[in-house]
N, C-alpha and C positions, 0 to 999 in steps of 0.2 A: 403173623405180623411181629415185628421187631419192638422193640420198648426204645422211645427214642426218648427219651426225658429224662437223659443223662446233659449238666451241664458241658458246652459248644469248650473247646479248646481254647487257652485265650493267648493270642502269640506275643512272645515276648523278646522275639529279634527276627529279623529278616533282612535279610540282600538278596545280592541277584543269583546265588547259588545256592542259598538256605534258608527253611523257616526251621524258627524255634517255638515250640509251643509248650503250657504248662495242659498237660493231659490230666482231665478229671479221671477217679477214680470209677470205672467201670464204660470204661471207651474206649473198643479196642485200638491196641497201636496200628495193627495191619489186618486187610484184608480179612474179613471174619468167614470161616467155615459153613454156617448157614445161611440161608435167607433170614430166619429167625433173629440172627444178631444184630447188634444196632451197627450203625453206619461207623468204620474207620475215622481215623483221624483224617488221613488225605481226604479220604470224599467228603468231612466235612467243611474243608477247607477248599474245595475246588473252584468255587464260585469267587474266593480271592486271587487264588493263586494259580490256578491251573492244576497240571500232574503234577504233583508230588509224588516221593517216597519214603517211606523212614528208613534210617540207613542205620537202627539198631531197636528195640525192642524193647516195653513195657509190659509188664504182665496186665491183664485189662484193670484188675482191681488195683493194680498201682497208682500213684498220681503222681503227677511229675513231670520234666522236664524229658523232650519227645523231639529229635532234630528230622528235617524230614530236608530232601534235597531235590533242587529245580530243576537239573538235569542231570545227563546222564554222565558225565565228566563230574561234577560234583560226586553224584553217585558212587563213581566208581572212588572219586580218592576217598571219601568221607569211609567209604564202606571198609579199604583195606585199613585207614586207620583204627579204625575200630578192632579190626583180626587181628593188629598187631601191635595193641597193646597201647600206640601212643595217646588213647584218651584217656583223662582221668573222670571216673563216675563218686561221687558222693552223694547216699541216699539218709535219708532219718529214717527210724524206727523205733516206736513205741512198742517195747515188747513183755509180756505177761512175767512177772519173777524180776529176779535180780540175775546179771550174767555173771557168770563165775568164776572172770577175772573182767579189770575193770578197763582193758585191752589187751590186743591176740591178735594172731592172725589163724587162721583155719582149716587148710588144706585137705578135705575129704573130696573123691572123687564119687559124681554124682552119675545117674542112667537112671529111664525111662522105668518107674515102676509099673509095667505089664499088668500085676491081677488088681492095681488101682489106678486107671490114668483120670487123671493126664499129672497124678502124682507124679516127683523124681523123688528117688530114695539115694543114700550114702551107698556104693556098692566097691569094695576093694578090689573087687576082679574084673567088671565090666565096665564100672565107671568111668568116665572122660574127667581128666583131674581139675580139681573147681578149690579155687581159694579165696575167702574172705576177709578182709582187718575190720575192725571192731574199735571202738571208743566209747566208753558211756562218758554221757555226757553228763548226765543229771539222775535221780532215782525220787522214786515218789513209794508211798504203801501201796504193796499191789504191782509197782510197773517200772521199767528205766527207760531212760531215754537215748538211743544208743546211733550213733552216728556207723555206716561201713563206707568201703570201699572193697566192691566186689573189685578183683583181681584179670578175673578170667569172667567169661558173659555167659556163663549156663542157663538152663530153664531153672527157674525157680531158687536160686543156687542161693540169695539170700535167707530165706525165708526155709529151705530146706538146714541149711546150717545151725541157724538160729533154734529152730527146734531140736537141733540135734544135741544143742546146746543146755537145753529143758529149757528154752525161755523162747516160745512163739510169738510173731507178730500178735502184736491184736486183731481179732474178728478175722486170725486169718480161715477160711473154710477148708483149707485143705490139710493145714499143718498146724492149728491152734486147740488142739481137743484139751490141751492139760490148761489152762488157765482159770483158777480156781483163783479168787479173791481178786482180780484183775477188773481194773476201772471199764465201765460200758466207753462205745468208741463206734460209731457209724460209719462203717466200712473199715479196707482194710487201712491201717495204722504204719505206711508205708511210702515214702516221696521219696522220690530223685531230686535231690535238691542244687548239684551243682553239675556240669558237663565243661572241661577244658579239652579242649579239640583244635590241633590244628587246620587252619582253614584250607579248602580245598583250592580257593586261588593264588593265593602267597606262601601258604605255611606259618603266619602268624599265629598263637595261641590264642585262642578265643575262649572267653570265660564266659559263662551265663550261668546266673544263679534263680533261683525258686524264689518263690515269696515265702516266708516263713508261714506254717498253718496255724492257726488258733482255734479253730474248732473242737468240738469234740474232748478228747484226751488229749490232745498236743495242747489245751489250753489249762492241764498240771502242772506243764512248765516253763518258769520262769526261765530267762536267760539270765538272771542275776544269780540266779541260787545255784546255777552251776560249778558244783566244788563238790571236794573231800566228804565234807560232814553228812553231806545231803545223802551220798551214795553210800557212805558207812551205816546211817539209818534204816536206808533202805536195808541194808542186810539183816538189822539186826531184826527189823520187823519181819523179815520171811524165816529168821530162825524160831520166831515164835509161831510161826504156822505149822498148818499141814503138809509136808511133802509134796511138790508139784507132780514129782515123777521123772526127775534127774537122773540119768542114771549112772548109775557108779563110774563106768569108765569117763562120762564127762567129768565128772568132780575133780576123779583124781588127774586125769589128764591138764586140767588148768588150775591149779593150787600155786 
């Protein structure tokens, strides 16, 4: 039996070609692998909407904004836009450490880590290439608060960077083992917060944004104190720490 006591999706646009929904953290996006697993996004929603599909991808533990389309002509434009760049994705993330510049963009290519899945690891010969931009927004003792825009839509491809970066999501289970001194945070420390996508029946731009989270850790940061001083702090406090486990080539590669 599946664990179904994960909070319902709660939609936050809809017409005749698309729902939009804000996907709780630990619900999958598509169709799950086991019976074991709890119910998709679509089948939760079936009972309003009919078939749905999602025409792009949430890691389960993500939360976030989740577009899923009413048929198959939706489907298919919603789908190619997506492969070909014209969406923009903007996610938050609360991540352990200060990042090591206070914007970047990232460009490692990523591939299926084999002797650990459903890890992806950075791999220069086999990787399919995955680029990230970055913004901190704000820093706290312990944590920043860093705005991206994945580039390209890999597995894991934030969250893999990010650590690559020594600065892991919060609680994330797969890529946060260095987080020493980093504020507690119930689940992972991760939202898609914005999706602009042209629509699948005019080509209008269509913006949907997230509700800002306050829970947990995201409730560190103010949106007023986001500035300079705050993020300067922050560094100065992780120089008086322990070593997270940075490693050399990040440092010097973002100086």
């Amino acid at each position: 039996m599946h664990d179904d006591s994960a909070v319902s999706p709660v939609v936050v646009y809809a017409d005749e070609d698309l729902v939009v929904v804000d996907k709780p953290g630990g619900v999958p996006s598509v169709p799950a692998r086991t019976p074991l697993d709890p119910p998709h996004v679509a089948a939760r929603l079936h009972a309003a909407f009919g078939d749905l599909e999602a025409v792009h991808r949430l890691d389960r533990d993500t939360s976030g904004l989740l577009m899923l389309a009413r048929h198959r002509s939706a489907r298919i434009a919603l789908g190619r836009a997506f492969e070909t760049g014209a969406v923009t994705k903007v996610y938050l993330a609360i991540v352990a450490g200060v990042v090591p510049s206070t914007a970047g963009t990232l460009s490692l290519p990523l591939a299926a880590d084999r002797d650990r899945p459903p890890r992806q690891r950075v791999d220069l010969i086999l990787g399919r290439p995955a680029t990230s931009r970055w913004r901190v927004l704000a820093a706290a003792a312990g944590a920043s608060l860093v705005e991206l825009e994945p580039i390209t839509g890999r597995s894991h491809q934030l969250r893999v960077h990010l650590a690559w970066l020594g600065c892991p999501v919060l609680m994330d289970p797969l890529y946060g083992e260095r987080t020493v001194g980093a504020p507690r945070h119930d689940g992972l420390a991760l939202r898609a917060m914005r999706l602009v996508v042209p629509h699948p029946r005019d080509g209008r731009l269509l913006a949907i944004e997230a509700a800002w989270p306050t829970d947990g850790a995201w409730g560190r940061f103010d949106r007023r104190d986001w500035n300079a001083e705050a993020v300067g702090s922050a560094r100065a406090w992780q120089a008086r720490q322990s070593p997270v486990g940075r490693s050399a080539e990040a440092d010097t590669a973002f100086q």
